[in-house]
C-alpha positions as CSV (number, residue, x, y, z in Angstrom):
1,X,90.3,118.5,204.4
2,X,91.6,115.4,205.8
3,X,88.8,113.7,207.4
4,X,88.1,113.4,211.3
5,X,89.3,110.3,213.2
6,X,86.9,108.5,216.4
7,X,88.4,107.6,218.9
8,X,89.4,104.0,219.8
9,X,88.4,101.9,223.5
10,X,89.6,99.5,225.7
11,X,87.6,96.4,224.9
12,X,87.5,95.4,228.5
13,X,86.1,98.7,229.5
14,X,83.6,99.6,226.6
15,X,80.2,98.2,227.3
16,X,79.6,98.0,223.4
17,X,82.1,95.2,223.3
18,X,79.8,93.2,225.1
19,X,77.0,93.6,223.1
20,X,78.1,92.9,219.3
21,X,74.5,94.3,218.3
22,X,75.0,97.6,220.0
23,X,75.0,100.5,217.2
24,X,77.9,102.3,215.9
25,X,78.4,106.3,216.4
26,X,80.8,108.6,215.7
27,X,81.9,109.4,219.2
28,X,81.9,105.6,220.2
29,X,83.9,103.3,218.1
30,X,83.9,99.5,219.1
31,X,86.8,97.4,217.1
32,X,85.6,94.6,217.5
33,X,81.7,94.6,216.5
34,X,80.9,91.4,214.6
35,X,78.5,88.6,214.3
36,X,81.2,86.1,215.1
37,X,82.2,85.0,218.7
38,X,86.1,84.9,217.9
39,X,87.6,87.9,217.7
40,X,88.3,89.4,214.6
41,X,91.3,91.9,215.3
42,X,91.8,94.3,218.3
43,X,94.1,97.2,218.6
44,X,96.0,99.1,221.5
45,X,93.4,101.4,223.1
46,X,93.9,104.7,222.9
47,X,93.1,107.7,225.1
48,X,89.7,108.6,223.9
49,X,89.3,113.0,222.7
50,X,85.5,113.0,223.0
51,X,84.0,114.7,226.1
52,X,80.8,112.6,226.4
53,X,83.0,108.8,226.2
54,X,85.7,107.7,228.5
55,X,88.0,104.9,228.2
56,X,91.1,103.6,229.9
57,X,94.5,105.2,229.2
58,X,97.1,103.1,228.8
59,X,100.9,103.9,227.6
60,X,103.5,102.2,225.7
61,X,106.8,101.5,228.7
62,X,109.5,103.5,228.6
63,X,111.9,100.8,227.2
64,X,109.2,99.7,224.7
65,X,109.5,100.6,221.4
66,X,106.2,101.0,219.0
67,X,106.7,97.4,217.3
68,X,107.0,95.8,220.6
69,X,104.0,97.5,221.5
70,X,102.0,96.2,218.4
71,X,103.6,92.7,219.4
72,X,101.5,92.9,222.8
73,X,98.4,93.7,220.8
74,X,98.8,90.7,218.4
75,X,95.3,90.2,216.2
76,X,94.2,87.0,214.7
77,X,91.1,87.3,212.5
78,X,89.8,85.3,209.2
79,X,90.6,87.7,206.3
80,X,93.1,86.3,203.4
81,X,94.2,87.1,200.0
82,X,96.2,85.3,196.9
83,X,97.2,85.7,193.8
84,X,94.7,84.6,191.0
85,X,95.1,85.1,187.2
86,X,94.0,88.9,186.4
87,X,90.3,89.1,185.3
88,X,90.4,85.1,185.0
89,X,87.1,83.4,184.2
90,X,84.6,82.9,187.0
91,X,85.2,78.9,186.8
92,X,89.4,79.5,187.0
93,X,90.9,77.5,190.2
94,X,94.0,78.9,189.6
95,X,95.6,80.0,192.6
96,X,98.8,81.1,194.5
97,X,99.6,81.9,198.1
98,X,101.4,85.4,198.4
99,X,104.3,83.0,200.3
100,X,105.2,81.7,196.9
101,X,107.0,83.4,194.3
102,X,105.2,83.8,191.1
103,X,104.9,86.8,188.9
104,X,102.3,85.7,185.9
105,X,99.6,83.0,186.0
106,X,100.4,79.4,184.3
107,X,99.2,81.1,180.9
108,X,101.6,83.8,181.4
109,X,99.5,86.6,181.7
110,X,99.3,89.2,184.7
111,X,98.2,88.3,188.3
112,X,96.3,89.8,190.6
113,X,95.6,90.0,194.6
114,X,92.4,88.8,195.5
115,X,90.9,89.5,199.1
116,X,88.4,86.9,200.4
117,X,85.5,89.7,199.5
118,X,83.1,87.4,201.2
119,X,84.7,87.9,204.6
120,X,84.9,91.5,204.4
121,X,81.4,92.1,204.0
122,X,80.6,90.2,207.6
123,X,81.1,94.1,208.3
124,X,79.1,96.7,206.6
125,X,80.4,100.0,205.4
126,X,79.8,101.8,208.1
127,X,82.2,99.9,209.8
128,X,84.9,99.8,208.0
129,X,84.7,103.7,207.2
130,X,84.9,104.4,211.2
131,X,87.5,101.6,211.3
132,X,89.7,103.6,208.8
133,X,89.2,107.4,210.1
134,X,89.9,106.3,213.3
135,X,93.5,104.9,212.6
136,X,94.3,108.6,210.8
137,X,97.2,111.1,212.6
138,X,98.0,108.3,215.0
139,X,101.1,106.3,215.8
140,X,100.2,102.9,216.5
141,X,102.0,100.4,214.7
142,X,101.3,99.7,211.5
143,X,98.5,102.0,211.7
144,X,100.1,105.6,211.5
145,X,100.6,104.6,207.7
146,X,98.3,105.6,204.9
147,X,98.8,101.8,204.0
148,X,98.9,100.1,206.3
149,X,95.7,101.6,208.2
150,X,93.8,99.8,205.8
151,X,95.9,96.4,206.1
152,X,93.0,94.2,206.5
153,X,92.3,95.1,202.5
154,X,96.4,95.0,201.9
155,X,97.6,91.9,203.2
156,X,95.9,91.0,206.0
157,X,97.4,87.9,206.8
158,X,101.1,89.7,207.3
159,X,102.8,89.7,211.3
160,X,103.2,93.5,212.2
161,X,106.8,92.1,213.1
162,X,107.3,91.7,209.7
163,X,106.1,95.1,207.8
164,X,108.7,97.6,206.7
165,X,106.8,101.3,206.8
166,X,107.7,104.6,206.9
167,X,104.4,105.8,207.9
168,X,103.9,106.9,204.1
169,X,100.7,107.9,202.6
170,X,98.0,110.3,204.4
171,X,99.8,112.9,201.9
172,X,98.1,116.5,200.9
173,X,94.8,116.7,199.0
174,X,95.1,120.7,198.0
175,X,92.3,122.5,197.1
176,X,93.9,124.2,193.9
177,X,91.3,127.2,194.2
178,X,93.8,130.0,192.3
179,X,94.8,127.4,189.5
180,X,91.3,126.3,188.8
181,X,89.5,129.5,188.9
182,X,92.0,131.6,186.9
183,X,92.9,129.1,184.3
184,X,89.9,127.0,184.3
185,X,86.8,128.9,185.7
186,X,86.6,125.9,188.4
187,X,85.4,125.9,192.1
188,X,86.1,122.0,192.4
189,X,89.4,121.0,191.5
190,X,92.1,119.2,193.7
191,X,95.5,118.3,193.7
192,X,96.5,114.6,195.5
193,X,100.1,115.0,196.4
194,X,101.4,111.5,196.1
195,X,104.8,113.0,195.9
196,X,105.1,114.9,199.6
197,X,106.1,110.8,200.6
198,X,109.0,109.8,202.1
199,X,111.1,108.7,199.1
200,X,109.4,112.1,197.5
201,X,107.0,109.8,194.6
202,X,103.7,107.8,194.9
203,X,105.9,104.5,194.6
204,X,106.2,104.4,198.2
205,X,103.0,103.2,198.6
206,X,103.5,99.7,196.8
207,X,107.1,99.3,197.9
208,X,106.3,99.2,201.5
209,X,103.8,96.8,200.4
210,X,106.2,94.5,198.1
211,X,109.1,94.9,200.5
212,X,107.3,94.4,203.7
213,X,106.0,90.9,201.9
214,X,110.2,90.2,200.9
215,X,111.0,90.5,204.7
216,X,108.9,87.7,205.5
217,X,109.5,85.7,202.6
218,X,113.1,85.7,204.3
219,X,112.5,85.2,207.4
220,X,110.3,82.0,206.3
221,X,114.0,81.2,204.4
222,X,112.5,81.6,200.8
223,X,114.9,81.8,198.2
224,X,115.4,85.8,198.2
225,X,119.1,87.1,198.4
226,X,117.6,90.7,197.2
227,X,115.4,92.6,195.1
228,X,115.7,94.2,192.3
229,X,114.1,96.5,189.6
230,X,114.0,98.5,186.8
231,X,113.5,102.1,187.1
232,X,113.0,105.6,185.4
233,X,114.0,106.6,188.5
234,X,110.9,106.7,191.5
235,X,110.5,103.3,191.9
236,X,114.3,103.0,192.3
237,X,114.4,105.4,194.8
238,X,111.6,103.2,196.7
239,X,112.7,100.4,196.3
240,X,116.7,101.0,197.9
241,X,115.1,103.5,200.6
242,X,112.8,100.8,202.0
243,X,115.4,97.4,201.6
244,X,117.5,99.7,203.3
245,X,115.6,100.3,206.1
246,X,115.2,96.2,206.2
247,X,118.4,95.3,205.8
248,X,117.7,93.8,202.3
249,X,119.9,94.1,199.4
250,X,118.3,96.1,196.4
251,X,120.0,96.2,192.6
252,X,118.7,98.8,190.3
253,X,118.8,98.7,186.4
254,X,119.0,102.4,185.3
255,X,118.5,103.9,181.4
256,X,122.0,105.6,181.4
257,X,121.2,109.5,180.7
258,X,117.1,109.5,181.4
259,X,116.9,110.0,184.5
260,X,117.5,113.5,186.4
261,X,119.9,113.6,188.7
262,X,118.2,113.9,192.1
263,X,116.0,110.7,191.3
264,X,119.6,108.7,190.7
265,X,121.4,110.1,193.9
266,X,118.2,108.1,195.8
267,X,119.8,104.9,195.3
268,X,123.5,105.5,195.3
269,X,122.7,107.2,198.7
270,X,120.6,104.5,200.2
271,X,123.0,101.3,199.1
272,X,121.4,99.9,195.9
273,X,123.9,98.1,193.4
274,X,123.0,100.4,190.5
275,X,123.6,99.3,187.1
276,X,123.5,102.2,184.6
277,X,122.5,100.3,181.3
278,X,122.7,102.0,177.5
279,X,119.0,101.2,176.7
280,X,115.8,102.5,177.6
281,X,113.5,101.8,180.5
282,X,111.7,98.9,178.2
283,X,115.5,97.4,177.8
284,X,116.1,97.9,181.4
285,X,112.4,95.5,182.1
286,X,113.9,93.1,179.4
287,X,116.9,92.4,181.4
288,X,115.2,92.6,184.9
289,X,112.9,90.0,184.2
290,X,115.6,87.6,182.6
291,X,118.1,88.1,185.2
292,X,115.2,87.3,188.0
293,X,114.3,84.3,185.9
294,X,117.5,82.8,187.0
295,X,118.7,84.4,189.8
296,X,117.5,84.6,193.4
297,X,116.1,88.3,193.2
298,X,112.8,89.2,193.4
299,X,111.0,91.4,191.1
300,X,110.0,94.2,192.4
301,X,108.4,96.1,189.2
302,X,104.5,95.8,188.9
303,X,104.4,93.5,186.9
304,X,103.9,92.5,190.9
305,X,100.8,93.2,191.7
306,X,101.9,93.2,195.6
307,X,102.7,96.8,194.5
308,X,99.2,97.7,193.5
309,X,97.5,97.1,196.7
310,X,99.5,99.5,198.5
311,X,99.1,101.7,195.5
312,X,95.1,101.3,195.6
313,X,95.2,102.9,199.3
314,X,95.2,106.3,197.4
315,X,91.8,106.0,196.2
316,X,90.2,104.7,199.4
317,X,92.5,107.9,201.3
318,X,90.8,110.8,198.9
319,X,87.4,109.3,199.6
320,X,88.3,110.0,203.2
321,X,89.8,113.2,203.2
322,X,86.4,113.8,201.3
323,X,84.5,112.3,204.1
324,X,83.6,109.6,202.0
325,X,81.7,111.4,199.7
326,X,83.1,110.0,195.7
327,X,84.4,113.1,193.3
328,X,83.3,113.4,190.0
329,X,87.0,112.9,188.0
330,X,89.9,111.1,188.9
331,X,93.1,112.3,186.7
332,X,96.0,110.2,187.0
333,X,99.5,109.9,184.8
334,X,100.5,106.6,182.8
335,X,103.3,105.2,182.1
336,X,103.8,101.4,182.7
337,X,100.1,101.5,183.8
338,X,99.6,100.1,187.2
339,X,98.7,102.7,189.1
340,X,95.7,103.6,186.9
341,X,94.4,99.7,187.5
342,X,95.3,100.5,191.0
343,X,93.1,103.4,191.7
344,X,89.9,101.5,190.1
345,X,90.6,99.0,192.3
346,X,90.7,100.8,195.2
347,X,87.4,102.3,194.5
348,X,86.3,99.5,193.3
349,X,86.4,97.7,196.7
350,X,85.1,100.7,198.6
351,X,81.9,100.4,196.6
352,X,81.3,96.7,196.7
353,X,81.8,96.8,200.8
354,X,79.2,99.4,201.2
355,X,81.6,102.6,201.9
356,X,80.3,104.4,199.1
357,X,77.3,104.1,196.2
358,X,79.3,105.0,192.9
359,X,82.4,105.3,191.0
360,X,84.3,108.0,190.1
361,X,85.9,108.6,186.2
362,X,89.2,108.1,185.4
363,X,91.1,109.8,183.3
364,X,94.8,108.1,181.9
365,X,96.8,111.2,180.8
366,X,100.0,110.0,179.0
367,X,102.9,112.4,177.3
368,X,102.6,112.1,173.6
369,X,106.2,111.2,173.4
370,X,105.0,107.8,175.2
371,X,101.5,107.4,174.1
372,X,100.4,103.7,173.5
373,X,97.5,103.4,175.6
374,X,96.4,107.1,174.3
375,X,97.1,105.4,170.8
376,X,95.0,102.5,171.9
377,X,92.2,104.2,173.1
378,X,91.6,106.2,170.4
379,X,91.9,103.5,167.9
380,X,88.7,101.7,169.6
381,X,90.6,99.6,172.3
382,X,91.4,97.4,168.8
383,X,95.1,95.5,168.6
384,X,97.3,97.3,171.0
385,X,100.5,98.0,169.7
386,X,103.7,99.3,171.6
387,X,105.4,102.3,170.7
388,X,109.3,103.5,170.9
389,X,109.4,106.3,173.6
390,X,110.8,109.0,172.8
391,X,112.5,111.2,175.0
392,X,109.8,113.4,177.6
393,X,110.5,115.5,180.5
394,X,108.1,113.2,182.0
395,X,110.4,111.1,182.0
396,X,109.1,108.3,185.0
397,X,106.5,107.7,182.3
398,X,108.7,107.2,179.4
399,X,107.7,103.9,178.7
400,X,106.2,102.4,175.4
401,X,105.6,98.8,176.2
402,X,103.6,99.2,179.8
403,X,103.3,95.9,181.9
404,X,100.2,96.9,183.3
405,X,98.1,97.3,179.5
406,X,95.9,94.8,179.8
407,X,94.9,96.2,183.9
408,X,94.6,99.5,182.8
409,X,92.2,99.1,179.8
410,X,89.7,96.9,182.1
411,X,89.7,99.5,184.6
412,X,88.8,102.1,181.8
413,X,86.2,100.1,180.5
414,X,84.4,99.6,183.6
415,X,84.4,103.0,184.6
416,X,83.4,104.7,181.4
417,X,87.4,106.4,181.8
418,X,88.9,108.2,178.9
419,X,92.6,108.7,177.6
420,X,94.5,111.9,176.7
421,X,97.6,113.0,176.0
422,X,100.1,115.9,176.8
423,X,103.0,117.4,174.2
424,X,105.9,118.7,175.7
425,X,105.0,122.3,175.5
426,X,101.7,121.6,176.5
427,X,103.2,120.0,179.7
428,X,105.5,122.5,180.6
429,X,103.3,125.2,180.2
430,X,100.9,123.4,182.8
431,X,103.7,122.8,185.0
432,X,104.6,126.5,185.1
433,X,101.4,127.5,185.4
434,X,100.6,125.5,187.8
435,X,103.9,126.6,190.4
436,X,102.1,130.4,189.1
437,X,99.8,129.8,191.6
438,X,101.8,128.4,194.4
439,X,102.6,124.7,193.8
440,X,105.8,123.0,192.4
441,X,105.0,120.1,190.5
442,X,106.9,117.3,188.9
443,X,106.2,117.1,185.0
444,X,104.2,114.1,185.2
445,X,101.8,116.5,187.2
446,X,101.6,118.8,184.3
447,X,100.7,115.8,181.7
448,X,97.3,115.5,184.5
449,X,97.2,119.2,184.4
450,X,97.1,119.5,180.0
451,X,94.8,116.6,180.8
452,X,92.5,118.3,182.8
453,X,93.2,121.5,180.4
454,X,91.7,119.9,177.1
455,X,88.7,118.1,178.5
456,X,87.5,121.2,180.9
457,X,88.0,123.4,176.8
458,X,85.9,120.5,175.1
459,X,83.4,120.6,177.8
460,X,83.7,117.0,178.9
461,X,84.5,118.0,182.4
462,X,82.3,120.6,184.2
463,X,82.6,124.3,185.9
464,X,81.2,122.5,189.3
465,X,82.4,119.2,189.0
466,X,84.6,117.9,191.8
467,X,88.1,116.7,190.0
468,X,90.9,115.5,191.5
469,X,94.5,115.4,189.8
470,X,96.8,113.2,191.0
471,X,100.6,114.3,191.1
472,X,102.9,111.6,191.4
473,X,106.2,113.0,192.0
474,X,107.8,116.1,194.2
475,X,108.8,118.8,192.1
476,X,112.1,119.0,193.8
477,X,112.9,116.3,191.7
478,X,112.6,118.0,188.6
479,X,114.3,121.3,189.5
480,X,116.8,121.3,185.6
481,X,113.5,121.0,184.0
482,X,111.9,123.9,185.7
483,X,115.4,126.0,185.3
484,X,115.7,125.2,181.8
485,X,112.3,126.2,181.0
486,X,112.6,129.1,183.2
487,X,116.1,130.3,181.4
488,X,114.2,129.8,177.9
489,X,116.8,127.2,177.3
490,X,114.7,124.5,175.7
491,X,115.1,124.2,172.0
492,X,111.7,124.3,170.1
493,X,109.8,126.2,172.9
494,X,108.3,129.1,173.6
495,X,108.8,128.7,177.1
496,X,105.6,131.4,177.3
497,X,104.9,131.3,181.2
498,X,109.0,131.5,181.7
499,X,109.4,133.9,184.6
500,X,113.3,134.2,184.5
501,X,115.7,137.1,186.8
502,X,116.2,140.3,185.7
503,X,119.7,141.5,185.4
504,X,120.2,144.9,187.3
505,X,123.2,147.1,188.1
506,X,123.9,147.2,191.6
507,X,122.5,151.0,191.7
508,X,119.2,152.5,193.4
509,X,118.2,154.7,190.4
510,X,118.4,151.4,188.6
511,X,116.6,149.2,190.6
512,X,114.0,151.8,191.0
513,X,113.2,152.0,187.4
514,X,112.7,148.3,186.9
515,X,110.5,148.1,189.9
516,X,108.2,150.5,189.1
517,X,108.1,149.2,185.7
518,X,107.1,145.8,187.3
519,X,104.5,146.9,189.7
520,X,102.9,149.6,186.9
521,X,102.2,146.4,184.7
522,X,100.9,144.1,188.2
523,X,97.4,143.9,188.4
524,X,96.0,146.7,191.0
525,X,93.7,144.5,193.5
């Protein structure tokens, strides 16, 4: 479903980059159509597939590598970005460069990443669609990641030399026809696998982001021995997989005994300097913060919002897998809450610069065990409170203080969004009934999934409408949850959709009995 990419052309051989008012098409892409006379960006032309255009070949050297490459093919252009207080006044002048390090406006509330919105609508929508779908499935540096193909709305003003990728992103939009037919008489419904990613969770997406920015915070000397974080366990795993790959320290403040053990074996194995701390994942942002107040270390949680523009790419990469056309629902899980801000903001921009004409819904689905936003909504958005998390197998969004309140309830309110909740059974269930049909989610998944479940029963979501859930983890992750369940070894549950061996004697009569029992009582197609 992924959508189709143009094909790219060597400016000094494409006619159309001598006439900036030449039209756009599908089979001929100019990159650098604009009303300006200085050139915007340009890119490494690329052998062009369509049979009606032809363009010069040309080929990285044998002894090149794909950075030096990019280095021959360095762009200047006039798009920028900084920090500015989040949802500040129109008359605010506060400002920050993204060179300095600053986590929260003077006032101390949450900052956000601003784009100079002004110069990205010198180009209309159009453009900027064919821009994008041309960078997809190719190897171009930065421009084979899901990120950092849309750099000019990241951080444009970053050197290529300077961005630490793992060509993340461009992960699986599955069309979940078996789940949504059989348990929810739908012909629309979607899966976004966030979690088939390199470190194996959505976090990827900001941490190349936020680490890419760290690298050339060093190299410009700043003040950064390392970075750090706290974790329930995928941002961890992020955050030591892509210092690593940079050469950058990372420390990692665990909740000793929440996490599974596959999402702590990510850092150990990569280098971090993991602290296991007896508190919970609020304790763990307590100290973080403090200890980043005095030390050296940047943050790396997102309370940055660095993080949330890599994040945001998520949105603008299911319009395009959708060929630009906008679904109906958006389901995402919540925990500290930036990645539901993030996904209204990547809509967000993709309607104001012309790429599409509306916004989807967006659904916050939280485990009840961890429910303040759910709480908050419900009340009538009236005096948030935080809430003690209790123990969930969700466990990445065990969190009852989120940084990110304040982000996610503006991006609810301005998108008409709504706010459920998942118990534990009701999550579990969803999660096995969901790998019943051929996936293997992460719990976090099935808190999307109950989600989805309860407002498809209360008829809030339709038979026909086009709904995309968003799974933020692998399922590999979470393989004790799914044995436990599986074994019926969870106190308190049913365990109804648990799908456990059968014990058999090693004898043919034997195994002949219990098969035939099995397939009398299969459906007959």
């Amino acid at each position: 479903m992924a959508a189709s990419s143009s094909s790219l052309f060597n400016p000094a051989t494409s006619s159309l980059f001598q006439n900036p008012n030449s039209k756009l098409t599908h089979h001929h892409l100019p990159l650098r159509h604009q009303p300006k006379t200085t050139p915007i960006f340009t890119l490494p032309p690329i052998t062009a597939t369509s049979s009606s255009s032809s363009s010069t070949s040309t080929h990285r050297a044998a002894h090149e590598n794909i950075r030096e490459e990019a280095r021959r093919y360095a762009k200047s252009h006039n798009f920028s970005a900084k920090y500015v207080p989040f949802n500040a006044p129109p008359d605010s002048t506060e400002s920050y460069s993204l060179d300095e390090i600053v986590y929260r406006s003077r006032s101390g509330g949450l900052l956000d990443v601003q784009h100079d919105m002004e110069a990205l609508k010198q180009f209309d929508g159009h453009y900027w669609k064919s821009l994008f779908d041309s960078r997809v499935g190719k190897t171009n540096w930065p421009y084979g990641s899901g990120v950092w193909s849309k750099k000019e709305w990241v951080l444009p003003e970053i050197d290529g030399d300077d961005i630490v990728s793992a060509f993340e992103g461009n992960s699986n939009l599955f069309w979940a026809e078996r789940f949504g037919k059989q348990f929810l008489g739908m012909s629309d419904l979607w899966v976004k696998h966030c979690g088939i990613s390199h470190t194996g969770s959505f976090k990827d997406l900001g941490m190349t982001v936020l680490v890419s920015q760290v690298n050339r915070l060093r190299k410009m000397k700043r003040p950064v021995v390392g970075v750090g974080c706290a974790s329930t366990g995928d941002t961890s795993a992020a955050l030591s997989a892509y210092c690593a790959s940079a050469g950058i320290p990372s420390i990692v403040f665990l909740p000793a005994d929440k996490i599974s053990m596959a999402q702590l074996v990510q850092p150990i194995a990569n280098g971090a300097f993991v602290l296991s701390i007896d508190t919970d994942f609020d304790g763990c942002m307590q100290l973080i913060r403090e200890v980043t107040a005095e030390l050296p270390i940047y943050l790396a949680n997102s309370l940055n919002s660095l993080r949330l523009e890599g994040q945001k790419t998520a949105a603008i990469e299911i319009l395009q897998q959708f060929d630009w056309e906008v679904p109906d629902w958006i389901i995402v899980p919540g925990g500290n809450l930036g990645n539901i801000y993030a996904f209204y903001k990547g809509f967000k921009m993709c309607h104001e610069l012309g790429l599409v004409d509306k916004m989807p819904r967006l659904v916050c689905a939280q485990a009840a065990n961890a429910n303040p936003l759910y709480v908050h909504y419900k009340s009538g958005w009236k005096d948030f409170q935080p809430v003690k998390a209790n123990t969930t197998f969700a466990s990445a969004i065990q969190i009852g203080d989120p940084v990110s309140i304040d982000r996610a309830v503006f991006a609810l309110q301005n998108c008409n969004g709504i706010v459920e909740e998942a118990t534990e059974e009701e999550l579990m269930d969803a999660m096995a009934q969901a790998d019943s049909t051929g996936m293997f989610i992460c719990p976090h998944t099935g808190v999307a999934l109950t989600a989805l479940i309860k407002l498809r029963n209360s008829g809030v979501i339709g038979p026909n409408d086009r709904t995309v859930v968003v799974s933020t983890a692998h399922g590999l992750k979470f393989t004790q949850s799914k044995v436990d369940y599986h074994s019926k070894n969870i106190p308190d549950m049913s365990c109804r959709f648990a799908n456990p061996p059968v014990q058999v004697k090693a004898d043919f009569g034997a195994v002949m009995d219990v098969l035939k029992g099995y397939l009398n009582k299969t459906p007959k197609v």
